[in-house]
N, C-alpha and C positions, 0 to 999 in steps of 0.2 A: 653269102650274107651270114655275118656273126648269128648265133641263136641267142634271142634276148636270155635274161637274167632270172633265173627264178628262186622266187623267195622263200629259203626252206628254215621252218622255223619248229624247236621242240616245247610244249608247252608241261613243263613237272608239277607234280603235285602229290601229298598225300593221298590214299584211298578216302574219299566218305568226302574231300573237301570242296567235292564241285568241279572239278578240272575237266569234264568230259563236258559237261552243263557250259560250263565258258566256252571251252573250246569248240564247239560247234555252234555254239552263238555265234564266234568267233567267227566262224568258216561261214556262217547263212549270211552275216552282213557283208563280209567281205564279197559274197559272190554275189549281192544285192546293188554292190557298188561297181558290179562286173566285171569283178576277175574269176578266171577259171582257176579254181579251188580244187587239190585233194587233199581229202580228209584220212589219215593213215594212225589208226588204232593200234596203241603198241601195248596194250594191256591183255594178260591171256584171257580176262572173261571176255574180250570181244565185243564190249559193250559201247564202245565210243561212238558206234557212226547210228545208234538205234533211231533218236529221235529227229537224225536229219534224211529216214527213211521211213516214219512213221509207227515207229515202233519195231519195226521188225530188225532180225539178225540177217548178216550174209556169211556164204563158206570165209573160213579164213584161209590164208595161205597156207598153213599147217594142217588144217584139214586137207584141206586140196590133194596135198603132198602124198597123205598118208592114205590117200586114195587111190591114186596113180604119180608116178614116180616123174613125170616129165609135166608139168602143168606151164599152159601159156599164161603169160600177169594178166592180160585183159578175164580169165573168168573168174578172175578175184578182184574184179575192180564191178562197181556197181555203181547207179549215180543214183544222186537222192533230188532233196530240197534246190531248188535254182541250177540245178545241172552241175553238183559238188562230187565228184570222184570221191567213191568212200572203198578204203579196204581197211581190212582189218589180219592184222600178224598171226593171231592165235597162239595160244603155249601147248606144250606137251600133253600127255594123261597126267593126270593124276599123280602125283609123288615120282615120274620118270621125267630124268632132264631138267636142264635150268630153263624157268620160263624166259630168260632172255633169248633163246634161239631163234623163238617168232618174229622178234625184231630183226636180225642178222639175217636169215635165209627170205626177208623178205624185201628187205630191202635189196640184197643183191639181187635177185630177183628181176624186179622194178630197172632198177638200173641195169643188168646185164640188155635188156631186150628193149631199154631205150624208151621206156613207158613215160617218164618226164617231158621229153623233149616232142614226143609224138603224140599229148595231148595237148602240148603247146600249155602247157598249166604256167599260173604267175605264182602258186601260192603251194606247197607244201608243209602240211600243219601237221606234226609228230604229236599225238597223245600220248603220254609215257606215264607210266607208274611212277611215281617219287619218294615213296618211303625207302626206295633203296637205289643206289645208283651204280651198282657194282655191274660185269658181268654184260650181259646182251644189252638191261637197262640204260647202260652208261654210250651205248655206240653212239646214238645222235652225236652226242657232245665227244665224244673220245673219238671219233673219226671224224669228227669236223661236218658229219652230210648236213649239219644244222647250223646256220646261218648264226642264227639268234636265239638265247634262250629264256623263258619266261618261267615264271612257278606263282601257281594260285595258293597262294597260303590266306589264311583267317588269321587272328590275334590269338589264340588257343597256343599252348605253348608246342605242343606236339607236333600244328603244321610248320610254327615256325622251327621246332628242332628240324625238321624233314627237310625245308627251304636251307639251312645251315648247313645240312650233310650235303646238300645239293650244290650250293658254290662252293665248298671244298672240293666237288667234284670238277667243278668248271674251274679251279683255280690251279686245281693238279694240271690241267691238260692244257691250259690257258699257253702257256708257250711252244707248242708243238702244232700248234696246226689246229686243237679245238674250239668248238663254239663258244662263245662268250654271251656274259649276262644281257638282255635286254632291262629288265627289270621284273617287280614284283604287281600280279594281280591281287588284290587285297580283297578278297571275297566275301559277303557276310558280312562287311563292315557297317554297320547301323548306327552305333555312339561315338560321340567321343572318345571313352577310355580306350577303345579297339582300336580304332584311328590313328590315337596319339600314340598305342603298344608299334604299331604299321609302322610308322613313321619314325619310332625311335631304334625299331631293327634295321631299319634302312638307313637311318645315318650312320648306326655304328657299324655295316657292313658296307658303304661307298656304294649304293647300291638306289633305284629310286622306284616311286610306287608309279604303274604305269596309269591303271583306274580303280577306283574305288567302286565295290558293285554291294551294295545294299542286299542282305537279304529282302525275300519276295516271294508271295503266293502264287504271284502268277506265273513263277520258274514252273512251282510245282503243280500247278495246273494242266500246265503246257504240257510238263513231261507228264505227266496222266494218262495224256489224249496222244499221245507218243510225237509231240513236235517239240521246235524247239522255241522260245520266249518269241524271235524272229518271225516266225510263221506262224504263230497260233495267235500270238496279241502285237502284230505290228506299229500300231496306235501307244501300244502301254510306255507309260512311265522307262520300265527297265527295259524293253528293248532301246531305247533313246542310249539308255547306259551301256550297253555292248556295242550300237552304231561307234559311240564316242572310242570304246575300246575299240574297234577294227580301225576306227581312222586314224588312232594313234600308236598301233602296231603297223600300220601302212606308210605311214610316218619318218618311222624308225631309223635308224641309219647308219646308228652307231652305240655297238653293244661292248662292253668292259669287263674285264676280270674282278669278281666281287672279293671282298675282306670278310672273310669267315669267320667266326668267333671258332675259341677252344672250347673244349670242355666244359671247364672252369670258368673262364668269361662266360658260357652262355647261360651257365647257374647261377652263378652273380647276378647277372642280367633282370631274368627270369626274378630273380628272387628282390630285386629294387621294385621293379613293379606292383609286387603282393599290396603293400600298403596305398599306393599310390592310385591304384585303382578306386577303391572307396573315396579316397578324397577327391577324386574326379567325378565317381557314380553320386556322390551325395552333392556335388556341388550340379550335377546337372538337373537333379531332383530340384532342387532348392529356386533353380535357375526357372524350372515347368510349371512349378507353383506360384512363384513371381509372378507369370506370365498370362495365370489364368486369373 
């Protein structure tokens, strides 16, 4: 009998934008909706799988390594929240090595000794750094082991420059066998003006927003208490917002090569909006006091 199909998917993002916060919402609803989920941290702090274990850290596969020289995947694999497979890659010391090696030796790893197919998992969720995609960061997508690719960006020009070096990355490899775009998580999205900035880098990059997720005190509550939105306030408002996000990353089916601006286009860009923003924040203003 054929082995079903498992859905490996890499989710990009700048540092500080949220992407570990979504992404493991990502993974608690999904495994809420009962599939067997793992959660695989490709970032060296090692911090992706914290709040779907309650706060705490597990060895990484780097560590492991550099402990003893033959390490089996299962004592780097831990389960957390809903029975979620979490490892995590880990990076080098300190100023020794490209942190993308924790990505590469781990994932071979996983795959040499058949860890996918032997958990019988539907869902392999990649956390990856995204301010830079060059190098071990870039494997997901430059070796194809990711299905689909997503990137939590905000309206801040900085995530949206990181989401732009990011489908340059998937459009470099887009005909060789790499993962292709699913779309954009719009994180932090709370007004109008942020919205309509989402929506206007997504048109001009062929490219679409998957969910909108509001900022919310009860992310940061949650992670506090070291859970995630999913497990600590299941009733709340914004877990409703991440269920909607995993049902429409479960969805999914058909991911595209994005249009990336240049340079020059995304300065231009960037620079139409400056004004545009105030006439949007004042006319919302205008709009609340109307209304009261």
């Amino acid at each position: 009998m054929a082995s079903k199909k498992i859905k490996q998917i890499a989710i990009y993002g700048k540092g500080g934008i949220g992407k570990s916060t979504t992404t493991s919402n990502l993974s608690a609803a999904l495994a809420d909706m009962g599939y067997k989920v793992m959660q695989f941290g490709c970032d060296p702090k090692a911090d992706s799988t914290n709040t779907l274990r309650d706060g705490t850290y597990i060895p990484t596969v780097l560590d492991l390594l550099r402990e003893k020289k033959t390490v089996k995947a299962g004592d780097a694999i831990f389960q957390g929240y809903g029975g979620i497979y979490c490892v995590e890659a880990g990076g080098p010391a300190p100023g020794v090595g490209c942190a993308g090696r924790g990505i590469i030796t781990a994932v071979q790893l996983l795959k040499q000794q058949n860890i996918f197919e032997e958990l019988d998992l539907d869902y392999v969720i990649y956390d990856v750094l995204g301010d830079v995609v060059c190098g071990g960061f870039a494997v997901p997508i430059r070796e194809g082991i990711a299905e689909h690719v997503f990137t939590v960006s905000s309206s801040d020009f900085m995530a949206i420059y990181a989401a732009n070096n990011l489908f340059k990355g998937i459009q470099k490899y887009s005909n060789s066998g790499g993962a292709l775009l699913g779309g954009i998580i719009a994180n932090s999205v709370s007004t109008g003006y942020q919205r309509a900035i989402i929506d206007d880098f997504t048109e001009k990059t062929k490219t679409q927003v998957v969910q909108y997720v509001p900022r919310s005190i009860t992310v940061t509550q949650s992670e506090l208490g070291g859970k995630t939105t999913i497990e600590a306030a299941p009733k709340s408002e914004q877990a409703e917002v991440y269920r909607e996000l995993a049902r429409r990353v479960d969805a999914h089916t058909e991911s595209k090569a994005p249009s990336p601006l240049d340079s020059q286009q995304l300065r231009d860009w960037a620079s139409s909006w400056a004004d545009q923003i105030l006439a949007i924040e004042s006319g919302e203003v205008r709009n609340e006091a109307a209304a009261i």
